[in-house]
C-alpha positions in Angstrom: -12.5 -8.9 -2.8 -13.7 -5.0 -3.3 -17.7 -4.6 -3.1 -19.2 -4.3 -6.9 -20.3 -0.5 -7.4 -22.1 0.7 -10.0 -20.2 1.6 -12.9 -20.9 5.7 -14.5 -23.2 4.1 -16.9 -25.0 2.1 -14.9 -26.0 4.7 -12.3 -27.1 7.1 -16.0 -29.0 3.7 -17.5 -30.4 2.2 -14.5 -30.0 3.6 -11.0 -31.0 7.4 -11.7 -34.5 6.4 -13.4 -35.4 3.6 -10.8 -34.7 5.8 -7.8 -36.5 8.4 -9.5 -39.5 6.1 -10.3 -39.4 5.0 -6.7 -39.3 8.9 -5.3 -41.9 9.2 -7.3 -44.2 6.3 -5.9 -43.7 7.2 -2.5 -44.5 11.0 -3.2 -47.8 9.8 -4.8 -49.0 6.5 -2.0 -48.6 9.9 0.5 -50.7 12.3 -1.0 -49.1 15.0 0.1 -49.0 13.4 3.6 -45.6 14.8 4.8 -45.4 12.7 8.0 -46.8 9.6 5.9 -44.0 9.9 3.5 -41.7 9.9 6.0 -42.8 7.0 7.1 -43.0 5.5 4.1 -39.3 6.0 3.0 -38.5 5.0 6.5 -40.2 1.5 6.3 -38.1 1.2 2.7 -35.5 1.8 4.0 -35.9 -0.5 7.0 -36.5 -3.2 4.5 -33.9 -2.4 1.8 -31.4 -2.7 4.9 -32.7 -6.4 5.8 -32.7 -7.4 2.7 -28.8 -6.9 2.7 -28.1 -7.4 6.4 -30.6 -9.8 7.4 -33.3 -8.6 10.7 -31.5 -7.8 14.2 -32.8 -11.2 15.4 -30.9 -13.1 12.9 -27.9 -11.6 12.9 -28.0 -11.7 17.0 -28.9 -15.5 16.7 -25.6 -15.6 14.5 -23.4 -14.0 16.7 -24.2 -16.6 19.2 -23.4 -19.6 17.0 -20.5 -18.2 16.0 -19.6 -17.6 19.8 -19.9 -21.0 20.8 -18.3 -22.1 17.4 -15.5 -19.7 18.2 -15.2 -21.1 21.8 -15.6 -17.2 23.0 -12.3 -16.5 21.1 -12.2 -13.9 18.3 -11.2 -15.1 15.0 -8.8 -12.7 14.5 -6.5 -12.3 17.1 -7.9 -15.1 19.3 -8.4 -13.1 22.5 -11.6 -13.7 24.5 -14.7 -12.0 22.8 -16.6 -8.8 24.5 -20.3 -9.2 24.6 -20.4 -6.5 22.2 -18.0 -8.8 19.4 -19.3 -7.7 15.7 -19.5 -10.3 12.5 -16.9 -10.0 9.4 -18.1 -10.8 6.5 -15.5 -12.5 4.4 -17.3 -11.3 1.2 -19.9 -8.3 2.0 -22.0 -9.3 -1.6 -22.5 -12.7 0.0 -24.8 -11.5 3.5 -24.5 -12.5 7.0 -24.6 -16.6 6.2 -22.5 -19.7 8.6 -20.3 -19.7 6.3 -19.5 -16.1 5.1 -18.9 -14.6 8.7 -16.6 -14.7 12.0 -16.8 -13.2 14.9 -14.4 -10.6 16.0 -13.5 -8.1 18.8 -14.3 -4.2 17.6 -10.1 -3.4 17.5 -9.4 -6.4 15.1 -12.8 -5.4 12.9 -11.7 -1.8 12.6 -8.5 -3.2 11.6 -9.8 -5.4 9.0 -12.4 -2.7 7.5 -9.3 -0.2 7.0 -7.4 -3.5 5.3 -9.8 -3.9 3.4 -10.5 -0.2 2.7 -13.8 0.2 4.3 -12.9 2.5 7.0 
């Protein structure tokens, strides 16, 4: 299933005035602190990003569940994972959960992001 996107409207009605409202807030908890607000929309980001993805340590502690799960196979084309194997989300909306994820070797998830037209 395609990833939702925002629709014309919705970025006119909603996203343009929020991210404004937010550029705004940073500019002004800076106070004219150029390396501060930096830092600032750096730590946002940081955050926005987990919010979607989850932290490093729980995405890492879900890679190795789904290892053992997986018996060290990859999901996809069943050949032994590499240490560096990488989570497919079945449906991106839904996060990096048990049940929304398998874990697969880089060839077969660079296959399946251009599949799914991702890549």
């Amino acid at each position: 299933m395609p990833n939702r996107n925002l629709t014309q409207p919705e970025k006119d009605e909603l996203f343009n005035q929020l991210f404004s409202d937010v550029k705004a807030k940073l500019t002004q908890a800076s106070g004219g602190d150029a390396d501060l607000l930096w830092a600032l929309r750096r730590k946002l980001f940081k955050e926005l990003m987990y919010l979607e993805r989850g932290k490093p340590m729980q995405r890492r502690a879900l890679k190795q569940k789904k290892r053992i799960e997986q018996n060290g196979l990859c999901a996809n084309c069943g050949n032994p994972l590499p240490d560096e194997a990488e989570l497919d989300r079945s449906e991106a909306m839904l996060g990096y959960t048990t049940e929304n994820t398998r874990l697969v070797c880089h060839a077969c998830h660079r296959t399946l992001q251009r599949e799914k037209g991702f890549a």
